[in-house]
N, C-alpha and C positions, 0 to 999 in steps of 0.2 A: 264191584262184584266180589273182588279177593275180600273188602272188610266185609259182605255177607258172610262169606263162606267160612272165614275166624268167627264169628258172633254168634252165625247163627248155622251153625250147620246141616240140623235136621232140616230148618226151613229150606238152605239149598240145596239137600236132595230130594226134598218133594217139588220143586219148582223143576230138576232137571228130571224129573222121571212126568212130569205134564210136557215137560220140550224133544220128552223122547216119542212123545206120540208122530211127531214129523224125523226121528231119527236126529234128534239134535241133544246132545249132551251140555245145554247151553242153561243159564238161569233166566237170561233175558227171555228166548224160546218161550220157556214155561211162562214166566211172568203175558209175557202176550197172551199166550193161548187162555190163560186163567182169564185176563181182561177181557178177553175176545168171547171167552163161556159165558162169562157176569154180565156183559154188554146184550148179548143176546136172550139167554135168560138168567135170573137172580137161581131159580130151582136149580135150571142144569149144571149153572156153578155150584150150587150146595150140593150137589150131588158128585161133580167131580172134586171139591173139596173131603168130603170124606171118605170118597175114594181114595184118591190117593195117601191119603192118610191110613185105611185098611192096609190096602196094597204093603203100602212102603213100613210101616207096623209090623204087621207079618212076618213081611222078610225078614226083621230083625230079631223077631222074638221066635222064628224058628231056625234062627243062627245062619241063613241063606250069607253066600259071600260077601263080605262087607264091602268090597271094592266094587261089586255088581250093585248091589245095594245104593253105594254112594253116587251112582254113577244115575240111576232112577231106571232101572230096567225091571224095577218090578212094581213101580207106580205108573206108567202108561196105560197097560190093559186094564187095569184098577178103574184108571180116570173114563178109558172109554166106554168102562162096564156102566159105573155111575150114572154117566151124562146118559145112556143108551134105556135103564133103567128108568132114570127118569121123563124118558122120550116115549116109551110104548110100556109104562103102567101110568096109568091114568092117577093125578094126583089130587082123587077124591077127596082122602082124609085131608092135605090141607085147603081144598079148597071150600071144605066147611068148617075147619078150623081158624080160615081167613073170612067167613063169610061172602068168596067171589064164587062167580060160577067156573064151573072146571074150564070152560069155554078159553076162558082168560089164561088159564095156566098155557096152556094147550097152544095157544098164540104164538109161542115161544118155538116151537117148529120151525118157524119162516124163515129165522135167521140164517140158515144152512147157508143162503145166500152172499149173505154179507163175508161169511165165511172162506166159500169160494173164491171171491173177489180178491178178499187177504191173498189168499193164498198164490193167485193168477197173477199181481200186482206186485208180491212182497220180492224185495231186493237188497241189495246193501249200501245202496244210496240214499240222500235224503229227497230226493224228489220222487224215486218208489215209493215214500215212506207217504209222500203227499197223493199221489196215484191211488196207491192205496186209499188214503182215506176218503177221498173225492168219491173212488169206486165202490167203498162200503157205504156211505151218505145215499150215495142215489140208488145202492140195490133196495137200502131199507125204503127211500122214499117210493120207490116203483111197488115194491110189497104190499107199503098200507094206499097207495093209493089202486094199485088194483082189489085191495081186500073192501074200499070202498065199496067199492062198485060190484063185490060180491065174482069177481074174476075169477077162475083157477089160477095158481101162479106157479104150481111145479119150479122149476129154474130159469123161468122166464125172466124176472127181477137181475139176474145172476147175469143172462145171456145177455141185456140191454145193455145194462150200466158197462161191460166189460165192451161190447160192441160202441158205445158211446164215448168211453173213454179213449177206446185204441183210436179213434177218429179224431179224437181233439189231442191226442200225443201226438200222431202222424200233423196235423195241422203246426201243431206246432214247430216242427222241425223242419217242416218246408217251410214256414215263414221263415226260421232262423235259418237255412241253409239260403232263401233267395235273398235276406239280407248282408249272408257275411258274401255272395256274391258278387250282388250289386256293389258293395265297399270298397 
């Protein structure tokens, strides 16, 4: 991360002012949450992409403190404006410029869920890290399989997988806990 931050420096203050959205002055932070917007949807990435490019822009071309500036505290409300933007105005013009129906942009909503999970799961461990991902896999698969089926899914997706997962971590620690017993 230090040889970003010599190379490329603007890049890592728009990556920390996207990891300021959770109050984290960190490059990795943003790097997630960037993955985590694109993974959900492509739009609401493009939308938090040149947000925080406005945002962090601004700041500097109206002389705002450069060490606040560096730091990304004026790229987060940027990013959540974008992604928010691109969540309740309806993305007509490209979805006839892409030829899909808006329907399909719109799809992109569900994700909040998988979102959630990150968030409930995320740790500083590597087996958070796998929690994590287990917990985003199954909130997206509970999503399209209730979208199947024409379901509401509100945070239902959200509530399962998180209810699912804390049961099979609990499983698994009383197994390792009756094993190192038994020993």
């Amino acid at each position: 991360m230090e040889l970003l931050a010599r190379k490329l420096p603007f890049f890592n203050t728009l990556l920390k002012g996207v990891g300021q959205i959770m109050l984290q002055e960190n490059v990795l932070t943003g790097l997630l949450f960037f993955l985590g917007i694109f993974y959900g949807s492509n739009l609401m990435g493009l939308g938090a992409v040149l947000a925080v490019l406005a945002g962090t822009l601004t700041a500097k071309v109206f002389g705002y403190d450069k060490e606040e500036t560096e730091q990304g505290l004026y790229g987060f409300s940027a990013v959540l404006v974008g992604v928010a933007l691109m969540l309740f105005f309806k993305p007509i013009i490209l979805s006839t410029f892409f030829s899909a129906p808006t329907e399909a942009f719109e799809m992109d909503l569900f994700s909040y869920n998988a979102v959630l999970c990150a968030i409930v799961f995320a740790g500083d461990k590597l087996k958070d890290g796998s929690w994590t991902s287990v917990a985003v896999i199954l909130s997206v698969f509970i999503t399209f399989l209730m979208d199947k089926f024409n379901l509401i899914q509100l945070t239902f997706p959200f509530v399962a997988a998180t209810c699912i997962i804390l049961a099979v971590k609990n499983l698994n620690i009383k197994q390792r806990l009756e094993h190192t017993i038994t020993d």
